[in-house]
VOTINU-484542 format. One record per residue (C-alpha): residue number from 1; residue in one letter; x, y, z. Coordinates in nm, 3 decimals, padded with zeros to 5 digits. Example, Ala and Ser with C-alpha at 12.3 -4.5 7.8 and 13.67 -1.06 7.14 Angstrom:
2
(1; "a"; (01.230; -00.450; 00.780)) (2; "s"; (01.367; -00.106; 00.714)) 
//
This chain:
393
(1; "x"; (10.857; 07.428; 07.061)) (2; "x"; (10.866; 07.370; 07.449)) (3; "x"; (10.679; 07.155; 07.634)) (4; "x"; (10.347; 07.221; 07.694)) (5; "x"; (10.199; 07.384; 07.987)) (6; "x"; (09.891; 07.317; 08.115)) (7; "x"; (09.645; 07.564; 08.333)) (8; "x"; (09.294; 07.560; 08.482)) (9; "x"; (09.237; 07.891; 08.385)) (10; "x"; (09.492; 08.153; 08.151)) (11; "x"; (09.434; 08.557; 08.134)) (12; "x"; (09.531; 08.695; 07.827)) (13; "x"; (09.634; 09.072; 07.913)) (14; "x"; (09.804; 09.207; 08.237)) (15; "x"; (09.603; 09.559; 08.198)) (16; "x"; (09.378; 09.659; 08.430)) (17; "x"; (09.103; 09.405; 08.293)) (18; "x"; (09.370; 09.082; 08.350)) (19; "x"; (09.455; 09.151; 08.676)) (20; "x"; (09.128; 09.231; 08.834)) (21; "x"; (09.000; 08.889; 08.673)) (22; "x"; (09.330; 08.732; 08.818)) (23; "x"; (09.272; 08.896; 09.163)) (24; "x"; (08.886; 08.702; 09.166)) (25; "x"; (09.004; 08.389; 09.010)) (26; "x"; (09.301; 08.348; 09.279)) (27; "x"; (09.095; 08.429; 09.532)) (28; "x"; (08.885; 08.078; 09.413)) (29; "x"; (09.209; 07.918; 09.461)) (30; "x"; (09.223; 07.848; 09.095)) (31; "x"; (09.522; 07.737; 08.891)) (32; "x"; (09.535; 08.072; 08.712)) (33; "x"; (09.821; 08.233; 08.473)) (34; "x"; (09.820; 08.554; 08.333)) (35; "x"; (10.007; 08.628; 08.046)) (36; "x"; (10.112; 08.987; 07.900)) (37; "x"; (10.314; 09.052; 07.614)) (38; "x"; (10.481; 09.380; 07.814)) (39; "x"; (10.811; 09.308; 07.980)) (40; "x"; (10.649; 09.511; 08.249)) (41; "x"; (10.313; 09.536; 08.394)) (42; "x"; (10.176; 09.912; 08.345)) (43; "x"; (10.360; 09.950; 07.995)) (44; "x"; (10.010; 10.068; 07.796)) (45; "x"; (10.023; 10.299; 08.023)) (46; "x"; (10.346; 10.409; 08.056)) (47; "x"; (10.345; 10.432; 07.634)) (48; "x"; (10.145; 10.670; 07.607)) (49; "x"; (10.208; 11.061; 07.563)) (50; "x"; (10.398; 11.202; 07.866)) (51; "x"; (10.132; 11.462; 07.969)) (52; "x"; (09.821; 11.253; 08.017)) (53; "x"; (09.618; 11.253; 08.298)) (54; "x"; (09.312; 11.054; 08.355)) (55; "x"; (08.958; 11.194; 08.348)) (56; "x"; (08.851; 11.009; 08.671)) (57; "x"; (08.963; 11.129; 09.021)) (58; "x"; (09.136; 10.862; 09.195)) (59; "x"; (08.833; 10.749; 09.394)) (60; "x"; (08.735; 10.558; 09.080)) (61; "x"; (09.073; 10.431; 08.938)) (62; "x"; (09.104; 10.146; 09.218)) (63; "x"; (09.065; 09.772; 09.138)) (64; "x"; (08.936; 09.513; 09.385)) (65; "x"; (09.087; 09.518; 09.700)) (66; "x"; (09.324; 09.815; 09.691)) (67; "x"; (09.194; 10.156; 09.664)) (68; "x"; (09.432; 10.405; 09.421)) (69; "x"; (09.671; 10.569; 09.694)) (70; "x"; (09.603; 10.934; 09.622)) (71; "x"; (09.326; 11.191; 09.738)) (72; "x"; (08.977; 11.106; 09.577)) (73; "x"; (08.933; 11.393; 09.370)) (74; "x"; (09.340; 11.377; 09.213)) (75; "x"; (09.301; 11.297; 08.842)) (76; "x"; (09.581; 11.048; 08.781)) (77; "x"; (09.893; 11.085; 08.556)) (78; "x"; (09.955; 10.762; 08.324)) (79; "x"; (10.311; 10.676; 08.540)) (80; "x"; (10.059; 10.693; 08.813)) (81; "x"; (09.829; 10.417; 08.687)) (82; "x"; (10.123; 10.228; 08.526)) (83; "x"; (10.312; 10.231; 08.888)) (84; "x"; (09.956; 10.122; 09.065)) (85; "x"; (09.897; 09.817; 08.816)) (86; "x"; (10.236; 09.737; 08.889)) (87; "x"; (10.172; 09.725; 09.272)) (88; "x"; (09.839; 09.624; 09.256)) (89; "x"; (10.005; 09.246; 09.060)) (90; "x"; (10.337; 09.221; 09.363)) (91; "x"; (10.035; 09.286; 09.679)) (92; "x"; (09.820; 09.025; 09.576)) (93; "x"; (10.101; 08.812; 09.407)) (94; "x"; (09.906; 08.755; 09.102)) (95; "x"; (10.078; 08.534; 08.874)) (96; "x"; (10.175; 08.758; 08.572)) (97; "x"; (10.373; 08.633; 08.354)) (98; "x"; (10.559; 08.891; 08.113)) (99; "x"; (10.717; 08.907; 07.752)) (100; "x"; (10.475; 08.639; 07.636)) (101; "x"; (10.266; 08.738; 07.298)) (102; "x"; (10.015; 08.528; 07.191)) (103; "x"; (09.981; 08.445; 06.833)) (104; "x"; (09.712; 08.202; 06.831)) (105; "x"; (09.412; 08.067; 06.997)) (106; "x"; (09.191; 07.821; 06.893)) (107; "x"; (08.999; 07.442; 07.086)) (108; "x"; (09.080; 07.144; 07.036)) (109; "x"; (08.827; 06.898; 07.208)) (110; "x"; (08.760; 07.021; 07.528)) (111; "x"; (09.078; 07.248; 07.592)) (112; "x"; (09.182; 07.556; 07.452)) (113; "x"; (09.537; 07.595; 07.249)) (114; "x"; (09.760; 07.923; 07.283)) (115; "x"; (10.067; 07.933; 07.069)) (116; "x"; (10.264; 08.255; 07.141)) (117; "x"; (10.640; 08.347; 07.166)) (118; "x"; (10.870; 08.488; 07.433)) (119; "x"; (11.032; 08.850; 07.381)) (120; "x"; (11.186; 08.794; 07.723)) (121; "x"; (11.488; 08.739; 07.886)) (122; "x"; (11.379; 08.620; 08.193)) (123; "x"; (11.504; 08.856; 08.405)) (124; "x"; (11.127; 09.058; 08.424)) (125; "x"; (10.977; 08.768; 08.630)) (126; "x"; (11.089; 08.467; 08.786)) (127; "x"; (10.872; 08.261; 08.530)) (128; "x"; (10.957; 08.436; 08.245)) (129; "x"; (11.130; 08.204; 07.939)) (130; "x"; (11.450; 08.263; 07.719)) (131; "x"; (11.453; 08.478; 07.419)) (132; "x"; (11.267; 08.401; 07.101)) (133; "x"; (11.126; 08.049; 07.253)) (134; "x"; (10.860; 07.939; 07.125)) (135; "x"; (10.556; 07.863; 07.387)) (136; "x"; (10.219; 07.630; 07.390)) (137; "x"; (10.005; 07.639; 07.657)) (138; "x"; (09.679; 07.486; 07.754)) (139; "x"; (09.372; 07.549; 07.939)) (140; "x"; (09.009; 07.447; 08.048)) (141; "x"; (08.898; 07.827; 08.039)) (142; "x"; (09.057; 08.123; 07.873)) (143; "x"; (08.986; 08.493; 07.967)) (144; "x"; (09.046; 08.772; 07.709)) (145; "x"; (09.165; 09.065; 07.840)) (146; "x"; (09.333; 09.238; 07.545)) (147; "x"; (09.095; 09.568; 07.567)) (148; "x"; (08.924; 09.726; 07.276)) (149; "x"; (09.216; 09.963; 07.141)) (150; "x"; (09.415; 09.776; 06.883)) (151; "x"; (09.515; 09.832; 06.528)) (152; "x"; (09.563; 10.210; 06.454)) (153; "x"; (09.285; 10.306; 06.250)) (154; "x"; (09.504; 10.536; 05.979)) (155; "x"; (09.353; 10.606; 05.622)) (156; "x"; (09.426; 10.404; 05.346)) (157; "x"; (09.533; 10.753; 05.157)) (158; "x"; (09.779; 10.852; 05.401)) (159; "x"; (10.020; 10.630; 05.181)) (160; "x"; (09.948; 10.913; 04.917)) (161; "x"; (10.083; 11.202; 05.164)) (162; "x"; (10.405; 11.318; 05.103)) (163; "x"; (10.676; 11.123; 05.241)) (164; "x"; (10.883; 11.475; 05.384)) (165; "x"; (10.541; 11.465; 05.579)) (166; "x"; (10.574; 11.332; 05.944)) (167; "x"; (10.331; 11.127; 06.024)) (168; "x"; (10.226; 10.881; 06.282)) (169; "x"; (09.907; 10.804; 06.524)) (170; "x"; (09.843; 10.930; 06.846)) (171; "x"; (09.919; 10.569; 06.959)) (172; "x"; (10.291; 10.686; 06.907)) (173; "x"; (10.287; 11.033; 07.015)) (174; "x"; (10.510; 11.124; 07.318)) (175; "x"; (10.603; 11.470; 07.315)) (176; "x"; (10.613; 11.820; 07.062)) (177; "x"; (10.987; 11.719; 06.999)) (178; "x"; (10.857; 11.433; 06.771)) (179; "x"; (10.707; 11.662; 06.530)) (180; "x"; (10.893; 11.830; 06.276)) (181; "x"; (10.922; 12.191; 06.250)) (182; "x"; (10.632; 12.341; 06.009)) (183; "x"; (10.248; 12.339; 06.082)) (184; "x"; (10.080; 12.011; 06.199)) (185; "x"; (09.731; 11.902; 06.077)) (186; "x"; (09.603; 11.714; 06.361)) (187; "x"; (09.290; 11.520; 06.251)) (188; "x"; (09.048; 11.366; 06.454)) (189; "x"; (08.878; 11.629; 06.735)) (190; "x"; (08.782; 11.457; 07.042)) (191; "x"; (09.019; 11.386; 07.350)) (192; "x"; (09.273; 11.280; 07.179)) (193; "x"; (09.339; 11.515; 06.918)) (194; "x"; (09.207; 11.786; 07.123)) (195; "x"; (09.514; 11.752; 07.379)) (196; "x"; (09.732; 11.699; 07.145)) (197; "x"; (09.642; 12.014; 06.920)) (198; "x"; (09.644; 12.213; 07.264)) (199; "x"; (09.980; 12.100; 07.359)) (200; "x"; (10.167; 12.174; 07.007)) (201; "x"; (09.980; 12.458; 06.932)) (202; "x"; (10.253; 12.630; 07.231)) (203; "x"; (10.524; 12.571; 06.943)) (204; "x"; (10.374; 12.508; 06.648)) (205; "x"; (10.080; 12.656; 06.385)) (206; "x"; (09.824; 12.381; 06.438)) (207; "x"; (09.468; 12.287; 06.251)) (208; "x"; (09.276; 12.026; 06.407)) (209; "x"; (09.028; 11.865; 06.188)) (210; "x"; (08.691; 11.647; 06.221)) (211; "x"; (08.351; 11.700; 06.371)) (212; "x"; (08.307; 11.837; 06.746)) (213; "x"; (08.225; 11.524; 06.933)) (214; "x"; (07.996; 11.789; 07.219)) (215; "x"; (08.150; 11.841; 07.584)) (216; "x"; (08.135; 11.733; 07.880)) (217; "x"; (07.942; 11.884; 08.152)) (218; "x"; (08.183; 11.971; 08.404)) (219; "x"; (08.562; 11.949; 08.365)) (220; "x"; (08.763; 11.695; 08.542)) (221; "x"; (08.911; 11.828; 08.914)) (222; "x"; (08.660; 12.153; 08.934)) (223; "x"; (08.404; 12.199; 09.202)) (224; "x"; (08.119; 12.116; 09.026)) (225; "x"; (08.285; 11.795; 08.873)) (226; "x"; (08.317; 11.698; 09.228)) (227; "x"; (07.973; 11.723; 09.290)) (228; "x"; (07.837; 11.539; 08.953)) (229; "x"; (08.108; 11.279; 08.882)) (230; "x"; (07.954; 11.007; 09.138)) (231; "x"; (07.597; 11.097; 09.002)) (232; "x"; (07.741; 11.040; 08.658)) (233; "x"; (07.927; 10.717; 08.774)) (234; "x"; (07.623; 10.570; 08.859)) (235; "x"; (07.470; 10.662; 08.545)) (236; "x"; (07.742; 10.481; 08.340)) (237; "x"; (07.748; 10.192; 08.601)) (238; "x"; (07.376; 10.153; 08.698)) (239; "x"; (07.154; 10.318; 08.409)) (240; "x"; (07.346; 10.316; 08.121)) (241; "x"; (07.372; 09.900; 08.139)) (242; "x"; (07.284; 09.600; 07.950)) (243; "x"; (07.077; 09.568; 08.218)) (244; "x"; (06.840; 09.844; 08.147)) (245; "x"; (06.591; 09.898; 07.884)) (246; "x"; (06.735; 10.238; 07.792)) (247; "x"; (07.120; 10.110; 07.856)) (248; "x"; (07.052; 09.809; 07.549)) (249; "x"; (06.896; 10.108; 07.357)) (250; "x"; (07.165; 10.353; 07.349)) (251; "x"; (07.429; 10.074; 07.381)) (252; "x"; (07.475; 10.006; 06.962)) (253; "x"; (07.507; 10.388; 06.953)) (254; "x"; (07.821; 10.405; 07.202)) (255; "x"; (07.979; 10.124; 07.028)) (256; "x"; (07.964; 10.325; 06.686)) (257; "x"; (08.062; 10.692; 06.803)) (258; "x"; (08.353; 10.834; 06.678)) (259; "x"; (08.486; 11.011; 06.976)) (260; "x"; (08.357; 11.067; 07.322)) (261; "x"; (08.254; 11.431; 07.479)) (262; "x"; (08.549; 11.661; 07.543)) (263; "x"; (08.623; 11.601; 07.876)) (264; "x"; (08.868; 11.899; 07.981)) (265; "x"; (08.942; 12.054; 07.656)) (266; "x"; (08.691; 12.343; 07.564)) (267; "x"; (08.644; 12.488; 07.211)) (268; "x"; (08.747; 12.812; 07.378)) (269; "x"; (09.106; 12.700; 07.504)) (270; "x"; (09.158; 12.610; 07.148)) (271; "x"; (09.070; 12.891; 07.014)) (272; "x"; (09.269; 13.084; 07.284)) (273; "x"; (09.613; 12.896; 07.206)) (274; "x"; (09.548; 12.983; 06.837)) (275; "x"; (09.414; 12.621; 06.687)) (276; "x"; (09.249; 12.623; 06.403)) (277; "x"; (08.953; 12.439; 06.412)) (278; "x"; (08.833; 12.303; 06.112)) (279; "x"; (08.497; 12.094; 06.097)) (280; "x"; (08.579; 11.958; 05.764)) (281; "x"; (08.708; 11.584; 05.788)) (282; "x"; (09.036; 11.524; 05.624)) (283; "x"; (08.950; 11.249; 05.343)) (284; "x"; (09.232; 11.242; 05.079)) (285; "x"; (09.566; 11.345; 04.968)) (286; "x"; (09.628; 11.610; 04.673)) (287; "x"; (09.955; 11.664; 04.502)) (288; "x"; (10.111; 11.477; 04.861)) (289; "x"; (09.940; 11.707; 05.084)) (290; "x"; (09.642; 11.626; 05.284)) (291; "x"; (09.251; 11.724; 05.177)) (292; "x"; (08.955; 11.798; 05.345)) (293; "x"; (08.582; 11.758; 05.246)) (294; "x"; (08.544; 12.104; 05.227)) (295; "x"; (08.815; 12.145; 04.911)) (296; "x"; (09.050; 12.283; 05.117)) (297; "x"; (09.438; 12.133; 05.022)) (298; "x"; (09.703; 12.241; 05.385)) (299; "x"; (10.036; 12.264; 05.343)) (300; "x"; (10.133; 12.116; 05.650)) (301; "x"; (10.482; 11.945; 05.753)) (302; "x"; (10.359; 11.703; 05.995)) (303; "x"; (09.984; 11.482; 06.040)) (304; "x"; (09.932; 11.315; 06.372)) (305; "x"; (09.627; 11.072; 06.336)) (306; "x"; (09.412; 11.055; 06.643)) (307; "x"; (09.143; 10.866; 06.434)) (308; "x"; (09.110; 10.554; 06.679)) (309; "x"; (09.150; 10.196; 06.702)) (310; "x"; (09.028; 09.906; 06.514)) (311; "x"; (08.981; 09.533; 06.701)) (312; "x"; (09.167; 09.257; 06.589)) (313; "x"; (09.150; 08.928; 06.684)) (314; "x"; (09.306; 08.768; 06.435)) (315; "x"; (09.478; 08.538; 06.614)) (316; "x"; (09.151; 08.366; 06.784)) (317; "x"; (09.053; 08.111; 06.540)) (318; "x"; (08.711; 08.057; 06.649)) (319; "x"; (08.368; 08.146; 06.494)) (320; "x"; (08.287; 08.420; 06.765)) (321; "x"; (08.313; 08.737; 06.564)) (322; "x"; (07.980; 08.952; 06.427)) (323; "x"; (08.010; 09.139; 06.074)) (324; "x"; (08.236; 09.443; 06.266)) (325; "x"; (08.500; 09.235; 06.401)) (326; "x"; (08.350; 09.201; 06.720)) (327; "x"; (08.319; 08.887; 06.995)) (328; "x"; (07.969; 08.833; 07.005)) (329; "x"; (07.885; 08.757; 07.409)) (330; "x"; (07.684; 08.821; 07.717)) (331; "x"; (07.832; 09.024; 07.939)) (332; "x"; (08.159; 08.907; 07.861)) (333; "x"; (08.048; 08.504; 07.825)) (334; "x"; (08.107; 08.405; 07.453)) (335; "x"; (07.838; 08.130; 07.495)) (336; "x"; (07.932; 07.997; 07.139)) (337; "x"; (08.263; 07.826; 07.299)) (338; "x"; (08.220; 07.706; 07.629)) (339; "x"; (08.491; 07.858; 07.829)) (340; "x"; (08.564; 08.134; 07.670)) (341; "x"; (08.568; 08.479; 07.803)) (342; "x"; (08.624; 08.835; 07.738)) (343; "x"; (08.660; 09.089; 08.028)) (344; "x"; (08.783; 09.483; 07.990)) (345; "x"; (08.499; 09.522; 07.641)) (346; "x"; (08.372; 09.880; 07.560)) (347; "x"; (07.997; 09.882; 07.712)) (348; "x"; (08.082; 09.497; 07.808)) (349; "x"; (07.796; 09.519; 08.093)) (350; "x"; (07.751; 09.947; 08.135)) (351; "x"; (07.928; 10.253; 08.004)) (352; "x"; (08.170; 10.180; 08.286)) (353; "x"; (08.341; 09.909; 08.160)) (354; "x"; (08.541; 10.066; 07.945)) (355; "x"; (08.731; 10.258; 08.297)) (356; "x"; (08.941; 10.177; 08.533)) (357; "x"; (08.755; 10.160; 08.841)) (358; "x"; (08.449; 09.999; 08.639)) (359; "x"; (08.615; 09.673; 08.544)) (360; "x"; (08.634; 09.476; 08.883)) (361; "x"; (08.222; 09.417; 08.852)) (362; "x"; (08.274; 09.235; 08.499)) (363; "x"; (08.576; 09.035; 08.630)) (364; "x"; (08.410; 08.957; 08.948)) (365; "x"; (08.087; 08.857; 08.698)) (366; "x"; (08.326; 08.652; 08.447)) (367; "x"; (08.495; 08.456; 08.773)) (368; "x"; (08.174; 08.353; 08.911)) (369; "x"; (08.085; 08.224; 08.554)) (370; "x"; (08.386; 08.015; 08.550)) (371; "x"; (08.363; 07.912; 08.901)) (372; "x"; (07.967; 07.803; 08.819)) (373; "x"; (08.136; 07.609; 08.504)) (374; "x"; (08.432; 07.442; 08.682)) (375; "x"; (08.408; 07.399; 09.031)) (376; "x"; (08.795; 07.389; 09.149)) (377; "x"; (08.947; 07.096; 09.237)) (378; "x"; (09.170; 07.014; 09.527)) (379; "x"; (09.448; 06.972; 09.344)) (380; "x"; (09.442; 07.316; 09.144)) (381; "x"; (09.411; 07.494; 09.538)) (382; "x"; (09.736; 07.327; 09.604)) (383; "x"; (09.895; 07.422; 09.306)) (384; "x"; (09.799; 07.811; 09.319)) (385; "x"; (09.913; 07.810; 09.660)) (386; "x"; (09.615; 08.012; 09.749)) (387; "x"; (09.455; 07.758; 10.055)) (388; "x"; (09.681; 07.824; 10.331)) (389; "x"; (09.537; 07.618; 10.597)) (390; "x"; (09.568; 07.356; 10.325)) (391; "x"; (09.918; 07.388; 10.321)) (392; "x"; (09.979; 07.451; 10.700)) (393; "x"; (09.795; 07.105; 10.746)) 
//
């Protein structure tokens, strides 16, 4: 175990979340580190399957301070967002530090304890570590920005399916080349499985199971959507907030859906490429194939699962958690522990937390917190570097 470092304030997740917190907390001058378990900034991004595109036009994909560089109404590809988190850390020389996965969290007195490991080799950042070290840090306040999608959410009775069956989750799709020849049962129907199924229906028979999650309004890049999207932005921003009588209403119900509208997949393009919808959920295995609630057994040669994340947090040993798994806070302020926060939450403040471009008012909200907490010292505006005229004196 190295020696152990020692922060005012550490970010836990270089996502979109992280650095827009680190871009408010440097701009305090604070003694901030961001750590990322990634050997490269963007990688969430860059993991995922090679034709996605975001739903948002660019206008509302930027973080503080630098607008996305592409026309407003452009609907991102995920290199795209990977390569503008990337830039978005070197401009404002946020201090991201890579290959570091944290495997613990928990207070001792008045300082939080992270114990995590190094997967890097040092040649990703200039403070990255050796191989396979393992790390301690501490800090007065600790930020968690690890997002809401983590443990694949796969069926306990997919260990019953066949193991000639290919099967993984839509975390670890990529491409059609993946998949086995035969028909694929694709279950799970909202945007997920509904791009999926539309993509390897062009080479493959495809069913795509689960309930229709609705559609929608306009589709992402048409004229209309043009004309709605910023009305609908401020719905999710504005409206549909903690905020809001009707926003803490509905909120419980968004954090319990299964799938969000269809956003640019229509039953009709399905229907056109030859997928065959089935409303049934898939709930069991029969003989090694997969079954759905209707009765119905499909001899299928490959199951993708795009049935969602679950949160864990099992590494933050603290009593923060409600009955689901989830931190229990106030717009991101676990007021339990003093000093801890959360930033990058589904419905953390408004619908538009979960997006891009709505995650730079909760880190903005979280910094003040801190700020209103810890005042920064002279020192720490030395050490971040941060107070030029400090350092020109």
């Amino acid at each position: 175990m190295n020696a152990t470092q020692s922060y005012d304030t550490i970010i836990i997740g270089g996502g979109q979340a992280g650095l827009a917190a680190g871009y408010y907390l440097k701009q305090q001058g604070r003694d901030v580190l961001i750590l990322d378990g990634h050997e490269r900034i963007g990688t969430s991004w860059r993991n995922r399957w090679d034709s996605l595109q975001l739903f948002t036009p660019a206008r509302y994909n930027g973080l503080p301070g630098m607008p996305f560089p592409a026309p407003a109404h452009h609907t991102p590809t995920k290199d795209e967002m990977a390569d503008y988190l990337e830039a978005y850390a070197a401009r404002f020389e946020l201090p991201v530090r890579t290959g570091i996965w944290i495997e613990g969290l928990s207070k001792q007195g008045n300082q939080f304890v992270l114990t995590a490991s190094s997967s890097s080799t040092g040649s990703e950042r200039a403070l990255s570590t050796h191989s396979g070290q393992a790390l301690r840090f501490t800090a007065k306040n600790v930020v968690v920005a690890t997002g809401f999608y983590h443990s694949p959410n796969i069926p306990a009775f997919s260990s019953e399916i066949d193991p000639d069956i290919v099967q993984f989750h839509s975390s670890a799709y990529r491409r059609p080349s993946q998949v086995q020849k035969g028909p694929v049962l694709v279950v799970g129907a909202a945007n997920s499985g509904a791009e999926i199924a539309l993509e390897l229906a062009q080479s493959h028979q495809v069913w795509l199971s689960g309930r229709h999650p609705g559609n929608e309004p306009t589709r992402p890049g048409s004229v209309l959507d043009h004309v709605i999207v910023p009305l609908m932005w401020f719905v999710f921003s504005y409206v549909l907030s903690v905020k809001t009588p009707i926003g803490r209403k509905l909120r419980p119900k968004f954090l319990n859906l299964g799938g969000v509208p269809l956003a640019r997949v229509r039953p009709a393009n399905l229907q056109a490429a030859g997928v065959e919808r089935v409303y049934a959920r898939t709930v069991g295995a029969q003989d090694g194939l997969p079954v759905l609630a209707d009765g119905r057994v499909l001899d299928v040669s490959n199951i993708i699962w795009c049935t969602g994340f679950q949160p864990n947090y099992d590494w933050i040993d603290l009593p923060i958690f409600d009955d689901e798994g989830r931190p229990i806070h106030e717009r991101g302020v676990v007021t339990a522990v003093r000093g801890l926060y959360f930033v990058g939450l589904f419905f953390q403040t408004a619908l538009a937390s979960v997006l891009v471009g709505g995650v730079g008012r909760d880190a903005a909200y979280i910094a003040e917190a801190i700020a209103n907490r810890s005042p920064v010292s002279l020192t720490n505006q030395f050490r971040s570097g941060t107070r030029q005229d400090a350092r020109a004196a």
